[in-house]
Every structure is written in C-alpha cells, then in structure tokens.
C-alpha positions as CSV (number, residue, x, y, z in Angstrom):
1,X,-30.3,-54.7,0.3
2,X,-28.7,-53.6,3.2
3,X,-25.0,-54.4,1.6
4,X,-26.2,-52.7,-1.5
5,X,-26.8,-49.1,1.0
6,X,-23.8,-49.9,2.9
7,X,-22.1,-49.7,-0.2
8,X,-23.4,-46.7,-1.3
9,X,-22.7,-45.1,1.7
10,X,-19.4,-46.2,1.5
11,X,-18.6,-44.7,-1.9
12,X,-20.2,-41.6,-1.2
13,X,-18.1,-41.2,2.3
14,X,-14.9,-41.8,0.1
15,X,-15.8,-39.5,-2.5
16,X,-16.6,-36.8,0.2
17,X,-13.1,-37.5,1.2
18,X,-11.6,-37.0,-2.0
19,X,-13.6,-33.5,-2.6
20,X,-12.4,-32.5,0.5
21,X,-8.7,-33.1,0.1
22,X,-8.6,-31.5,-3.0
23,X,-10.3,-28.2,-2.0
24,X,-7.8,-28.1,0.9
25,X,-5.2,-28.4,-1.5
26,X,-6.2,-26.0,-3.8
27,X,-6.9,-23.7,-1.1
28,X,-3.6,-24.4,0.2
29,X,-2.0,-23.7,-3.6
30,X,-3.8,-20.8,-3.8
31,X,-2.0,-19.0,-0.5
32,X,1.0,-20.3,-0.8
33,X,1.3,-18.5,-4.5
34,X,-0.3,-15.6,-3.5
35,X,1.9,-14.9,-0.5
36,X,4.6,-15.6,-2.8
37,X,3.2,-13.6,-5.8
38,X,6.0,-10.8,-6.5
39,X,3.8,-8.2,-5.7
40,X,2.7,-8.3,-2.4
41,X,3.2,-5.9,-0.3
42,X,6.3,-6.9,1.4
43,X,7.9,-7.7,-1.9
44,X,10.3,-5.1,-2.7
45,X,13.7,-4.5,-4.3
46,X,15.8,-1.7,-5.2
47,X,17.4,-1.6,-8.7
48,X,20.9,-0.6,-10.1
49,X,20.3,2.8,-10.6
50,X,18.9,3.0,-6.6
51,X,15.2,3.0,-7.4
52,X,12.6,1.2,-5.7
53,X,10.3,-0.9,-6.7
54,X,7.0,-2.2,-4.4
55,X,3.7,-3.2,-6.0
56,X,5.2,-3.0,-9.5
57,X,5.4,0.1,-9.4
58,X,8.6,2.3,-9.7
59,X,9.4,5.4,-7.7
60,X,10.6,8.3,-9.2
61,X,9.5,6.4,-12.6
62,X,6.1,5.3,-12.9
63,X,3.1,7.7,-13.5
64,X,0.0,8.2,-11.8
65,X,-2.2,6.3,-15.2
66,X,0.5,3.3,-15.1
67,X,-0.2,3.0,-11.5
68,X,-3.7,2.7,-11.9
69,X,-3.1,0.1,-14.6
70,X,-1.0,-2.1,-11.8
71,X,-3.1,-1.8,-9.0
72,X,-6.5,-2.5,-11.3
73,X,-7.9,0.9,-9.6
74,X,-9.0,4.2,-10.5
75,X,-7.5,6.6,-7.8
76,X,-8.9,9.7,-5.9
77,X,-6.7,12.6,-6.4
78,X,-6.4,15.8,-3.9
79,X,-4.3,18.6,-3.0
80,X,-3.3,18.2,1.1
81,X,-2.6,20.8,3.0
82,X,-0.6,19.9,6.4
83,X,-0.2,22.3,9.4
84,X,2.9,23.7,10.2
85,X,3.3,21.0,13.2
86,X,1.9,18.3,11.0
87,X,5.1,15.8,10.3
88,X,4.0,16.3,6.6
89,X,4.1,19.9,6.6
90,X,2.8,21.4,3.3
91,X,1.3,20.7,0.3
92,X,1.2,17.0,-1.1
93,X,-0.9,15.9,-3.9
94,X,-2.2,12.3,-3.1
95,X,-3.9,9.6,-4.4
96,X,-5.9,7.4,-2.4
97,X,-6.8,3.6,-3.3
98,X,-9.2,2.9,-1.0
99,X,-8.7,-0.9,-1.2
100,X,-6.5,-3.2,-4.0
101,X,-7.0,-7.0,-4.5
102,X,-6.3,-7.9,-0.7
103,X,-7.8,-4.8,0.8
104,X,-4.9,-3.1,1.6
105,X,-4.9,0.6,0.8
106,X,-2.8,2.5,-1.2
107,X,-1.7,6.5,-0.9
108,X,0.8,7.5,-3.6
109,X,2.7,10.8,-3.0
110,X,2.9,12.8,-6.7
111,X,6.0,14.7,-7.6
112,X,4.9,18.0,-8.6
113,X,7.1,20.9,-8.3
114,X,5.7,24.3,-6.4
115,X,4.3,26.3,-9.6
116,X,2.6,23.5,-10.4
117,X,1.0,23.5,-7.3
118,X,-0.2,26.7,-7.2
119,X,-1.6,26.2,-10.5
120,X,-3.8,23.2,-9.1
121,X,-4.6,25.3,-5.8
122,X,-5.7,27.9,-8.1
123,X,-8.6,25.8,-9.6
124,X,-9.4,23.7,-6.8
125,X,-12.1,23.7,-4.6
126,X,-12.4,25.5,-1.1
127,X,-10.7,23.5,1.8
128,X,-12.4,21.3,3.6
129,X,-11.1,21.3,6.8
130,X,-10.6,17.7,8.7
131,X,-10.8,17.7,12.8
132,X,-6.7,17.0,12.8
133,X,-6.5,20.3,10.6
134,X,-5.3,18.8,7.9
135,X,-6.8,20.6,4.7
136,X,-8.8,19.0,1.3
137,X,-9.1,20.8,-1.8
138,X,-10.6,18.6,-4.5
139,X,-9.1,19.2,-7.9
140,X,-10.8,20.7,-10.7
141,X,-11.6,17.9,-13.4
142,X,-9.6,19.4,-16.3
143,X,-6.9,19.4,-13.8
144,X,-7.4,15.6,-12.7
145,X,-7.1,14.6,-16.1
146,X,-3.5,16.3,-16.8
147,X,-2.4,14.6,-13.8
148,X,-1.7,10.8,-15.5
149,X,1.5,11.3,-16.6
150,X,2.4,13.0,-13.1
151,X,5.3,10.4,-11.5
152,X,4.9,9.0,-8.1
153,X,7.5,9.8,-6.1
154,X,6.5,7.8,-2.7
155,X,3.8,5.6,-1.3
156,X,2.2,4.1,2.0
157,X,0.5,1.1,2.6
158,X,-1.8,0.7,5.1
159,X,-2.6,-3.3,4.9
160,X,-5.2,-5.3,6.1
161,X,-3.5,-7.5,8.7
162,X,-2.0,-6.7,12.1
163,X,2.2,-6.5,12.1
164,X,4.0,-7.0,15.4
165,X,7.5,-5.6,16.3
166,X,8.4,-9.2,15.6
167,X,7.0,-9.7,12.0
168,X,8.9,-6.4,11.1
169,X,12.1,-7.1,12.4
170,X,11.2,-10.7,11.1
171,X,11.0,-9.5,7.7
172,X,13.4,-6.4,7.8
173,X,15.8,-7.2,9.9
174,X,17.2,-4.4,12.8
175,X,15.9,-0.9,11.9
176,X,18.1,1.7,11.4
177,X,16.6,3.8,14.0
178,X,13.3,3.0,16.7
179,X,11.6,6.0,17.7
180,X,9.2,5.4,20.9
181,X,6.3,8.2,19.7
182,X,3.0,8.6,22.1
183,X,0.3,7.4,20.2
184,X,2.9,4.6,17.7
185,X,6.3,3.0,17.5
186,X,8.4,4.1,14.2
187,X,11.0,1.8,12.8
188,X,13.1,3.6,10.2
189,X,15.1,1.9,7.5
190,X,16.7,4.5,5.5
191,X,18.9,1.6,3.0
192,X,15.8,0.1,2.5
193,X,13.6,2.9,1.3
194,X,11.1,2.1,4.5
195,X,9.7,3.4,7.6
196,X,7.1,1.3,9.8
197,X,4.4,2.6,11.9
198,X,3.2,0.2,14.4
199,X,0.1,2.7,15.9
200,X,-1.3,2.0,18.9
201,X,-4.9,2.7,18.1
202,X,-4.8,2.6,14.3
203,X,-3.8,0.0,11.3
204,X,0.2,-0.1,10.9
205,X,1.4,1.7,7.9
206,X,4.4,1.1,5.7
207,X,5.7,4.4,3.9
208,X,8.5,3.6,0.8
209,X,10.7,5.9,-0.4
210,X,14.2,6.1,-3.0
211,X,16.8,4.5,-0.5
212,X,19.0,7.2,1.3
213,X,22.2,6.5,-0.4
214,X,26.5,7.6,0.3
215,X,28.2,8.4,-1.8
C-alpha cells in the first residue's frame, strides 16, 4: 500500500512539475511578444514622406475617431489654456486617455487652426482654473462630436514604468541636445520626432512630434 501512495505521490509531483513549466513558458511567450508587439510604446518609425508613426497612429494623419479605434479608448476632450510663462503657452485642444492596455497614458495634441478655436471657446464652459494656472474649459457636446475627424498632430506618453538616463540613451541613442531643468532632465531628439522628460518628482514623459527635417 505504501508503494501504491508513493506512487501517487510521485506522479502527482511530476505532473506539478509539468504545469509549472508550462505556465512559465507561457508567461515567458507572452512578454517576450508583447514587448515586441509593434505597438508599444517605444516602437516607432518615420515614413517616406517624414511622418511619424507611434502607437499606430500617424501624426499629421490620423483623426481623433481612428485614434480611439487604436488605442481601444474613448478619450476626454478639452480646450487648455497655458499661461504666458507656461512652456506650452496658449491654447491646445487635448485628449486625455487616462490609461491604454498597459496603463500608460495617452494625451494627443489636436490640430485645429485659431478660428476654430475660438469657435469651441465660444461654447465651452467657464475655466476651471488648476493650482499651476493652467486653464480647463470643457467642450460643449455638439462640439465634442464634430471633433472625430479632427487630426492629431502630436502626442505624449506618460508610461507606467520608471526610465533611467540609461534606458533612454539605451534605446535612442545620444540626444541631440540635454537640458539640466530644476525640477527634470530633458533629452531632445529633433531627427527622431522625440523629447524625454526624466522628472524628478513625477512619471517620465515621452512627447512625439513630425521629425525636424533640412532641406
């Protein structure tokens, strides 16, 4: 009898064995093609005509509703209004995804001309004034649905891992330029379409834009 358990014992370790193994490899599987998957974030190339293309989606090409349809997320659209020392000066008209597949998040910059603009500001809502002064006016909902053919023109990420100096030059190579701010190191490459903020306090953020190109 005691064979007989033994036995059992035995076959049930070696099966335990063989579950394990394969759950490690399919875990292993799994990140490896994910990691590699051509949309991640750090997956990016520029095409012949200079665009560029991150996420699957194409600057200065893709609209606001194909966007959506990529990232698998409805967006929240408002008019910004930046303070004449804010780097961003202006108006912008963003869309926030608060978190894609991996949890990173996603801000697209809109390309909308001035009139345009004033049209939305026109409709919107009163400004609801943030403690860094930057100003929200939430669009009127007639106006949020004439928005999906709007074109995106640039966007940030702002993932959900830490990045070193050393995984962006790592991945990028030697920046163009390395600005030493108070409060975050920027690492600017202009052939690229990139510029990396490694904040001090805060998650990085990676902002893409149509390559600076010569002529």
């Amino acid at each position: 009898m005691s064979e007989v358990k033994s036995g059992q014992h035995d076959r049930i370790g070696l099966w335990m064995i063989v579950v394990v193994i394969a759950l490690t490899a399919a875990v292993f599987f799994w990140t490896r093609s994910y990691y590699q998957h051509e949309n991640t974030p750090l997956a990016t190339h520029i095409d012949a005509q200079g665009q560029l293309h991150v996420l699957g989606i194409t600057l200065g090409e893709t609209t606001l509703k194909q966007a959506e349809f990529i990232l698998k997320s409805k967006s929240d659209v408002a008019l910004y209004i930046y303070p004449e020392n804010h780097e961003n000066a202006g108006r912008k008209l963003e869309a926030f995804f608060p978190a894609i597949a991996d949890h990173t998040k996603v801000i697209l910059l809109l390309d909308m001309d001035r009139e345009a603009l004033d049209r939305l500001e026109s409709h919107a809502t009163i400004p609801h004034l943030y403690p860094n002064k930057v100003a929200r006016m939430n669009l009127a909902p007639d106006d949020r649905e004439l928005l999906n053919q709007v074109v995106v023109r640039e966007l940030t990420l702002i993932p959900n891992l830490t990045l070193s100096a050393e995984n962006v030059t790592a991945r990028f190579g030697k920046p163009d330029a390395l600005m030493a701010m108070e409060n975050y190191d920027l690492y600017s490459y202009d052939k690229l379409g990139l510029q990396v903020r490694l904040n001090k306090t805060e998650s990085p953020t990676l902002h893409f834009f149509n390559p600076i190109t010569t002529p």
